[in-house]
DODRENGU-436163 format. One record per residue: y, x, z of N, C-alpha, C in turn. Coordinates in steps of 0.2 Angstrom, whole numbers, plus 5000, padded with zeros to 4 digits. Layout:
<martis>
YXZYXZYXZ...
</martis>
This chain:
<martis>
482648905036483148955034483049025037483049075032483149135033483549165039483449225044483749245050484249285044484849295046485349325045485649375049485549435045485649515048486149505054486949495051487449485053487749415056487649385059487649305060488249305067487749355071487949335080488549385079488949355085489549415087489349465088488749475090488549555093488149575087487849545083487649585076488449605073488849565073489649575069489649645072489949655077490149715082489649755082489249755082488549835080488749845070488749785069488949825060489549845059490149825065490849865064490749925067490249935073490350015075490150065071489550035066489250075060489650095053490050055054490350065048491050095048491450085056491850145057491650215058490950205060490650285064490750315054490650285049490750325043491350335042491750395042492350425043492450415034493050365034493050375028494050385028494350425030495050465030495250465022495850455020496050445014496050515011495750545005495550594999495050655004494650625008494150655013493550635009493050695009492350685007492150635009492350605017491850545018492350465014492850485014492750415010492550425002492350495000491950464994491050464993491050475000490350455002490250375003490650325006490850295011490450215005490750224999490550174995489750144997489250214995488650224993488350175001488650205007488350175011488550105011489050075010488950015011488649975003488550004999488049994993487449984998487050025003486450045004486349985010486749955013486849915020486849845015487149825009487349755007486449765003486349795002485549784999484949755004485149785011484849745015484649665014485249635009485149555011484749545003484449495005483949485002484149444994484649414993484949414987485049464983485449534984485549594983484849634981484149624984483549654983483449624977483349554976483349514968483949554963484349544964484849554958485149644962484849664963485049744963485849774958485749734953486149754945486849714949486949674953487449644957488249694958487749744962488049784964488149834963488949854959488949934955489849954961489550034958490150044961490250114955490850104954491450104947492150164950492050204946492550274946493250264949493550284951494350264954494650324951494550364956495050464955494550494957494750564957494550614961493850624964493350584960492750574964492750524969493050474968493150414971493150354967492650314972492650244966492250194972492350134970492550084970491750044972491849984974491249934977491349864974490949844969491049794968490249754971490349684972489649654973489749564972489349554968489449484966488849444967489049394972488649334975488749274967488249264965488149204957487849144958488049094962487749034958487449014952486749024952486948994942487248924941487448894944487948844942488448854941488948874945489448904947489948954942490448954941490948994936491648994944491748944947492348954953492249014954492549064956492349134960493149174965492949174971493549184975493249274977493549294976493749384975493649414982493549464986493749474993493949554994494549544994494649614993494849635002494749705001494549745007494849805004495049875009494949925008494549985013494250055012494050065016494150145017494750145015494950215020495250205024495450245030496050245035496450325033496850305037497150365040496950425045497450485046496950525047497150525057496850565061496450555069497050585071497550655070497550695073497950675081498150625080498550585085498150595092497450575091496950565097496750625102497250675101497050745104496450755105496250765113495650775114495150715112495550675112494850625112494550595103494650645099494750635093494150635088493750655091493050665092492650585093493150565098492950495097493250435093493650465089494150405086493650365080493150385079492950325075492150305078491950305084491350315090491850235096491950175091492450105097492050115102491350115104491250105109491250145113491350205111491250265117491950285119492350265114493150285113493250225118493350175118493550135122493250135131492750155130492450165138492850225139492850285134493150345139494050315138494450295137495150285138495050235145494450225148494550185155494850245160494650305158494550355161495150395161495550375157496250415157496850335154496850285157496950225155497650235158498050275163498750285164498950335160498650355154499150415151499450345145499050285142499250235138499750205140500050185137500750145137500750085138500950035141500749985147500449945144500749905138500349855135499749885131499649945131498749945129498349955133498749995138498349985147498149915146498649885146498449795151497849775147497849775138497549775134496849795135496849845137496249905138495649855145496349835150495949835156495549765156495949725151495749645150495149645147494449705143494049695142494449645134494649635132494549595127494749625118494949695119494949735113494249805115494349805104493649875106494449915100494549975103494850035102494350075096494950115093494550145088494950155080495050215076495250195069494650175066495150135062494950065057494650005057494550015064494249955070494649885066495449875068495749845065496249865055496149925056496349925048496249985043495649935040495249865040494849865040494349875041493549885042493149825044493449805048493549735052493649685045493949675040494249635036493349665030493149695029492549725025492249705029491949705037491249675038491249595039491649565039491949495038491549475033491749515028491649475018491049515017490749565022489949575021489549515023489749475030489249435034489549375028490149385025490249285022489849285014489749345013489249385007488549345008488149375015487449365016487549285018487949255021487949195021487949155017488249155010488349115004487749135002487449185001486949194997486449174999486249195007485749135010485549075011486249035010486248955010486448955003486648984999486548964992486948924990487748934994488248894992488448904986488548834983488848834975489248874974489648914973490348954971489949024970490649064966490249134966490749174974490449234975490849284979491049334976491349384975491349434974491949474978491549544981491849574987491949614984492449644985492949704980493149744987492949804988493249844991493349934990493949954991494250014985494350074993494750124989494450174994495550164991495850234997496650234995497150194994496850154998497550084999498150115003497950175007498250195011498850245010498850285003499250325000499350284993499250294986499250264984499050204980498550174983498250104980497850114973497550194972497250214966496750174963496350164970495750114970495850054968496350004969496349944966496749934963497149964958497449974953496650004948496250034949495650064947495349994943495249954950495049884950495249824944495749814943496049774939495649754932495449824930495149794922494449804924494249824930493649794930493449724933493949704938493949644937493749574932494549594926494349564921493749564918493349634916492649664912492249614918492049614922491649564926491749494924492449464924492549394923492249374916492449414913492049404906491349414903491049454907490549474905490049424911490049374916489849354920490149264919490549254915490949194915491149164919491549214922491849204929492649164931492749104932493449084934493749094941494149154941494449174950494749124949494549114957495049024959495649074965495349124968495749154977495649204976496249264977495849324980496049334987495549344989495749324997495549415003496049425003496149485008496049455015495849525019495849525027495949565030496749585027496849645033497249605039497349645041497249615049498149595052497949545057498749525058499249585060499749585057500349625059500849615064500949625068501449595071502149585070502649545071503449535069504149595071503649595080504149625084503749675088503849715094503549725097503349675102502649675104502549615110502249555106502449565101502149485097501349475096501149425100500349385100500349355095500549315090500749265087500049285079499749245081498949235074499249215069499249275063499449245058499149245050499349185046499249215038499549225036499449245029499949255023499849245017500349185016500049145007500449205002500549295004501049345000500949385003501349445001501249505002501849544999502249565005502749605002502649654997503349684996503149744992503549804991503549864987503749914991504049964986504549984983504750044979504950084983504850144977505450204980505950244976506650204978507050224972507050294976507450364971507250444975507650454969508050534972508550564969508550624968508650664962508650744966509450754962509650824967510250834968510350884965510650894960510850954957511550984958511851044960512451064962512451134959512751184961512851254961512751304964512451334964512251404969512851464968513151494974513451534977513251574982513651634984513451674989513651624994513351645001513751575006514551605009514451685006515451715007515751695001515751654995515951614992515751534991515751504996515451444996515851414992516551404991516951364985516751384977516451434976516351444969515551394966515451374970514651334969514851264974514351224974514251164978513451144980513551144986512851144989512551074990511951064986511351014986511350974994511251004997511350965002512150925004512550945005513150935004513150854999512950874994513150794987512250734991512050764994511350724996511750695003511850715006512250685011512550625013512850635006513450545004512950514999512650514998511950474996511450435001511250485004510650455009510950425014511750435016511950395023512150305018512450305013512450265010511750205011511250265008510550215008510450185015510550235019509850225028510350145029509850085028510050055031510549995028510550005022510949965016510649905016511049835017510849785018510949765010511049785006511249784997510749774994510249804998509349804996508749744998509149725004508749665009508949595007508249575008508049515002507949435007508149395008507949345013507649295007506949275008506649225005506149175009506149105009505749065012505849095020506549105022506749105031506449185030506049225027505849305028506349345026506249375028506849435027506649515025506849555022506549625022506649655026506349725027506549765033507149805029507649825032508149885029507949935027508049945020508050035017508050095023507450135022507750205025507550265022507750325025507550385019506750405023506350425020505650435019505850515018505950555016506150625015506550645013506950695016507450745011507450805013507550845009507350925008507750965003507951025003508151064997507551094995507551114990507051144986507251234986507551274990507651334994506951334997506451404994505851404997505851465001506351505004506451565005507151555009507251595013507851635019508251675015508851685010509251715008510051675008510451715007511151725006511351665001511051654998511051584991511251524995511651494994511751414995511051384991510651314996510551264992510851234987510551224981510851214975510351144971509751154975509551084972509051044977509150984978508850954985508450914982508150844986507850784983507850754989507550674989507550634994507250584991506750544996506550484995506550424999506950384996507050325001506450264998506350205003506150175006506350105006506150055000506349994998505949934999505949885003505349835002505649784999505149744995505449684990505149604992505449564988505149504990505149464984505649484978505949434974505949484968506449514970506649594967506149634962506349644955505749714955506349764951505749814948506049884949506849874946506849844941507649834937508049824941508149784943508549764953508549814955508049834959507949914963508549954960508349964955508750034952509450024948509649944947510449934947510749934953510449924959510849914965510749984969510250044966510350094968510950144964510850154958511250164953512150154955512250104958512850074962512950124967512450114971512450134979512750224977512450244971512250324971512950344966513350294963513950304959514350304965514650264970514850264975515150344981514150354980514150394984514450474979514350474973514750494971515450534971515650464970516550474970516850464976516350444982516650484989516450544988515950584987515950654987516550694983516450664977517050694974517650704976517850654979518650644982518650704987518050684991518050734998518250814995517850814990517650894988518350914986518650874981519550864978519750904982519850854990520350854995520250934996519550954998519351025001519651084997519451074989519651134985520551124985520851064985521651094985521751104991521751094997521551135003521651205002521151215000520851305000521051324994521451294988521951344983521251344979520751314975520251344973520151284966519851304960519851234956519151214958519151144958518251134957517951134950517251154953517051164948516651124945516951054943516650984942516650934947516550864943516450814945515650814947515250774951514750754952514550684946514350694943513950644940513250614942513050534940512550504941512050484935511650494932511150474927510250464931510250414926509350404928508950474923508450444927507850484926507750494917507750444914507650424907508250464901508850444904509450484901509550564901509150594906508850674907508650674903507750644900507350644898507450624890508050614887508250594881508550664880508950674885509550754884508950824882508450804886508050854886507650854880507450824877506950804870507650824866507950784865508650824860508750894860508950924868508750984867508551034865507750994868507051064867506451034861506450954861505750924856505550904861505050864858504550824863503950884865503750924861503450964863503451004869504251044870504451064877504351004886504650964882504650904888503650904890503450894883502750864888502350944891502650984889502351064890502551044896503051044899503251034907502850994913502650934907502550884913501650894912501250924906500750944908500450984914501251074913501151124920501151094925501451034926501751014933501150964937500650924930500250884929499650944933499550994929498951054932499051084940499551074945499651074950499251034955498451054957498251014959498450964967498651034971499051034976499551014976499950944974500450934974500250864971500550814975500550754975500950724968500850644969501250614964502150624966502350634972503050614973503150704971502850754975503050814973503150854965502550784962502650804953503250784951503450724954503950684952504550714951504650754958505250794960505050874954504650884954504650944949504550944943504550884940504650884932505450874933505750844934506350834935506750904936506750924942506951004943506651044938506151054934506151104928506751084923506751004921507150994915508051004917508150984924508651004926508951074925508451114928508551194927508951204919508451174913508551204909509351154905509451124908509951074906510451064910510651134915511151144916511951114917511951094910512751094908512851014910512150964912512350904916512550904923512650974927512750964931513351004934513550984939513250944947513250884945512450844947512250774946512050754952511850684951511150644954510750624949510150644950509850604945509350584948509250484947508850474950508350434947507850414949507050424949506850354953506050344952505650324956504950354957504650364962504250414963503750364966503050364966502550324966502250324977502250274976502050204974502550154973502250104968502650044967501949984970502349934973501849914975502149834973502249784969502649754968502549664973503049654974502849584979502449514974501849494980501649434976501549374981501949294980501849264985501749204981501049154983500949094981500849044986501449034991501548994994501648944994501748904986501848834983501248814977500648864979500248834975499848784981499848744977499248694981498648694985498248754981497448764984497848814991498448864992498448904995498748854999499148784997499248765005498748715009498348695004497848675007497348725012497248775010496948815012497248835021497848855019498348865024498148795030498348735028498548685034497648675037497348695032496548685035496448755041496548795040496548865043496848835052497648805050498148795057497548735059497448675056497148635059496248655064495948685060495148735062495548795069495948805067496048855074496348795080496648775079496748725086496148705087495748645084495148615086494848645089494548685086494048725087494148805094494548825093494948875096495548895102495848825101496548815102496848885102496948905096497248955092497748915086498348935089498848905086499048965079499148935073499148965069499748955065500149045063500749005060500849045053500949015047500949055043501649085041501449145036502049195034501949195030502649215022502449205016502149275014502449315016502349375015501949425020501349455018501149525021501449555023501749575030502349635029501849715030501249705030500949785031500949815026500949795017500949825011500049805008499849785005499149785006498749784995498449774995498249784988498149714984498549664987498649604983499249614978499649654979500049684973499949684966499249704967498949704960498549674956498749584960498549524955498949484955499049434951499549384949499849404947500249454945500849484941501249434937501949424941502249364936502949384931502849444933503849484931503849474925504149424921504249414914504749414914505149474915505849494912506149574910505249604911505249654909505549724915505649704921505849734926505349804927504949784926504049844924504449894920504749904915504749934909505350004911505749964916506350004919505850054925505350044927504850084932504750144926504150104922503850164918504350214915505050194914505350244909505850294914505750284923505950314925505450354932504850354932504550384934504150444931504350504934504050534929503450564929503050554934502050544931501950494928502350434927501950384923501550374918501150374918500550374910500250424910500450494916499950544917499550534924499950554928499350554937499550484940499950414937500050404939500150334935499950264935500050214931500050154935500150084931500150024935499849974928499249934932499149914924499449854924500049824921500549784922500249714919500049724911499549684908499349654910498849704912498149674917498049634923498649634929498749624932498949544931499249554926499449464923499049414921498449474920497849424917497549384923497649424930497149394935497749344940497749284939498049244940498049204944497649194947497549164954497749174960497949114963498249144972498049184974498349204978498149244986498249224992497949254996498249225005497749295006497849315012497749355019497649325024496949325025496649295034496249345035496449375040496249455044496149435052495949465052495749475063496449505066496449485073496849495076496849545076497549615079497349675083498149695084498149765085498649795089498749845086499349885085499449985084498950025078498949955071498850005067499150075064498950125064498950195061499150215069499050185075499150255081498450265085498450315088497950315093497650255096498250205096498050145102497750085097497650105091497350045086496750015090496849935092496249905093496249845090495649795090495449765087495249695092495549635093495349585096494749555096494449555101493649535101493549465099493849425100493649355102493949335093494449395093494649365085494349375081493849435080493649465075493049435073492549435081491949415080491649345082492149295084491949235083492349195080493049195080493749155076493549155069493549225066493549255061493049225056492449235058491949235055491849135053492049095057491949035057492549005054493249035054493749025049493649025042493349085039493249115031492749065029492049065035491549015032491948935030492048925036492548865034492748865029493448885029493748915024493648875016492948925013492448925007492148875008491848865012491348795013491648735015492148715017492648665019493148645011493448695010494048685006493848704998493648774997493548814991492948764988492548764989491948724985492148654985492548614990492648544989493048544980493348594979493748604974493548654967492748654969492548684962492148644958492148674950491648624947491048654943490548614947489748644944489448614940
</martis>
């Protein structure tokens, strides 16, 4: 039997320092370097030096693109997917020590040194020698060097099944990269005669509560809209505020409505959603002058489980007619008050019914002239263009206001959970079962991911058309901004999430469980594939 690069925990742990230390920060040069190196490290294994052509890595956006690498049995057609992703978020948290933030082992020795400025349970954490500190340590880097060692291990024993490790960069904004994925997926299965049985993620456990130790998987993965509104009203001097109506003012009886609406939360299989909140609100006033706010925006914050966009947006639509006709009433009472007429009603329309007003108006011609200018803004994100094709066509379409018109602004991340299929619960009770024996690590599972992750974009089941009410109401869609809904439906195979332990993703205190990562871990997945997956393929 061949020596295997990555075998021992301390081989694992030296390949996760190495591949932290490449600073791959989401729309940063180093994550679109970041691919090439771990192209240049899975070559190392001696499968990959034969079949070189294995491993292609494939365009996403902006100079960014994607890792595929496929382990072939020539027997073999079963094929279990492993997806990863491998940008983080960004340091600025770590102040002085920021330097260190992608350096676990230097970063974790030096926090012994300032181990009272940490907050108590990462102190205790810290002092028990049993995590290594660091961004991406736990999310997910950790979840890539995993399905790197189960890569060289299948190919060195030359277990029957295929592997394919699928790892994309901007999972962390908007999921460009495995959304990227999707038809190349397909283009693989086809062009390889490949049948996905699993796609099987490892991001890393989440916690429920604060304090919670609790090991867990996931036969799902939540999911995530954002329904989003901009406010259109009247501009006045502010020594005439009754002659106009101010954007913020109509936004107000909107957003208290949302923060926290249980209208939106979902209980499935004992899981529950987290409550709606607002994620942003702003007027669109870019200047100090005498002028009332007159057009505002806002993005809230919707997690799903069951629900897709159609739902979303009928029980927003509700929520925002509502807020509405309290505003209006309030505003009544104020103008007879102060002897003044108002000057309108506040109306509610979607995104779509602008966009029909405005094509009758101006032609289709005017419309797409807008959303190209707004499209050539490089500096300006998906949610920002969202908000500014909107406010162009509002400007010129006036006579609909004072409105709400609301929207959904990207990312859509749709829920997927295969909790009732068979291979996933068998998968499931072998995992609980292998953690006690072996570990006594008690294992519980959860239907649903609640950290958001890139399993979103397979198994696509929405056969009611609920997609259709997304596209005709976001307005990058089909420009900076798409979901291959199709596509998605094509790759149909379960999913589950078995990740490494850890603590404080996206803060200073992100660490990574040693015992989880580098010994549980590694003999769980093996298992896993080798216990369960292959008992269940056909060669």
């Amino acid at each position: 039997m061949k020596e295997l690069l990555w075998y021992t925990p301390e081989a694992l742990r030296s390949l996760l320092c190495e591949v932290v230390s490449w600073k791959s920060m989401t729309s940063s040069d180093g994550e679109r370097e970041f691919p090439f190196k771990v192209q240049s490290k899975l070559q190392d294994i001696p499968y990959f030096q034969d079949h070189p052509d294995l491993i292609e890595l494939t365009d996403a956006d902006h100079g960014r693109r994607f890792l595929t690498a496929l382990y072939k049995h020539p027997e073999a057609t079963e094929t279990v997917v492993l997806i990863s992703h491998f940008d983080t978020v960004n340091t600025e948290e770590y102040g002085d020590l920021e330097a260190l933030a992608f350096e676990p082992e230097m970063l974790t020795k030096a926090l012994h040194e300032r181990k009272d400025e940490l907050p108590e349970d990462a102190r205790i954490d810290l002092e028990s020698g049993a995590y290594l500190f660091g961004r991406g340590t736990m999310d997910m880097k950790m979840g890539l060097v995993l399905h790197m060692g189960l890569m060289e291990k299948a190919s060195t024993e030359n277990w029957p099944i295929n592997l394919m490790l699928l790892s994309v960069p901007d999972e962390e904004v908007n999921s460009s990269g495995m959304r990227a994925a999707v038809s190349k997926l397909i283009d693989l299965r086809e062009l390889h005669h490949l049948s996905y049985k699993l796609f099987l993620n490892s991001e890393p456990v989440f916690s429920q509560q604060p304090g919670d130790e609790q090991y867990y998987i996931y036969s799902g993965s939540i999911g995530k809209i954002m329904p989003s509104a901009l406010f259109y009203g009247m501009e006045t001097h502010v020594g005439e505020p009754l002659s106009g109506i101010n954007a913020n003012y109509i936004a107000s009886y909107l957003t208290q409505r949302m923060e926290f609406n249980p209208l939106f939360q979902e209980t499935v299989l004992g899981e529950k959603t987290p409550l709606p909140v607002s994620l942003q609100q702003k007027d669109l006033k870019m200047e100090y002058s005498a002028q009332t706010p007159y057009r505002a925006t806002a993005l809230y914050n919707v997690f799903l489980l069951e629900q897709n966009a159609a739902d979303v947006m009928d029980i927003f639509e509700k929520v925002a007619t509502e807020a509405a006709t309290a505003c209006n009433q309030d505003y009544q009472v104020i103008c007879t008050r102060e002897g003044v007429e108002p000057i309108g009603n506040i109306t509610v329309l979607r995104y779509e019914e602008l966009l029909k007003h405005a094509v009758r108006k101006f032609g289709q011609a005017y419309v797409d002239s807008v959303k190209t200018t707004v499209r050539d803004h490089m500096e300006w994100d998906d949610r920002e263009k969202s908000f500014r094709i909107v406010d162009t066509l509002m400007i010129q379409c006036q006579e609909l206001a004072p409105a709400m018109v609301l929207l959904f602004a990207p990312p859509y991340y749709p829920a997927v959970n295969s909790s009732e299929n068979p291979l996933v619960e068998e998968c499931v009770n072998y995992i609980k079962e292998l953690g006690i024996s072996e570990f006594n690590l008690a294992v519980e599972r959860m239907h649903y991911f609640n950290g958001i992750s890139d399993l979103s974009y397979v198994n696509y089941t929405d056969d009611t058309g609920g997609w259709q009410v997304f596209e005709k109401n976001t307005p990058v869609y089909g420009d900076t901004y798409s979901i291959p809904f199709d596509e998605m439906g094509q790759l149909s195979a379960p999913v589950l999430n078995v990740g490494p332990f850890g603590k404080d993703a996206h803060k200073r205190t992100e660490r990574l469980h040693i015992q989880s990562a580098f010994v549980e871990l590694p003999q769980i997945l093996s298992g896993l594939v080798k216990n369960v997956l292959i008992n269940k393929v056909e060669i």
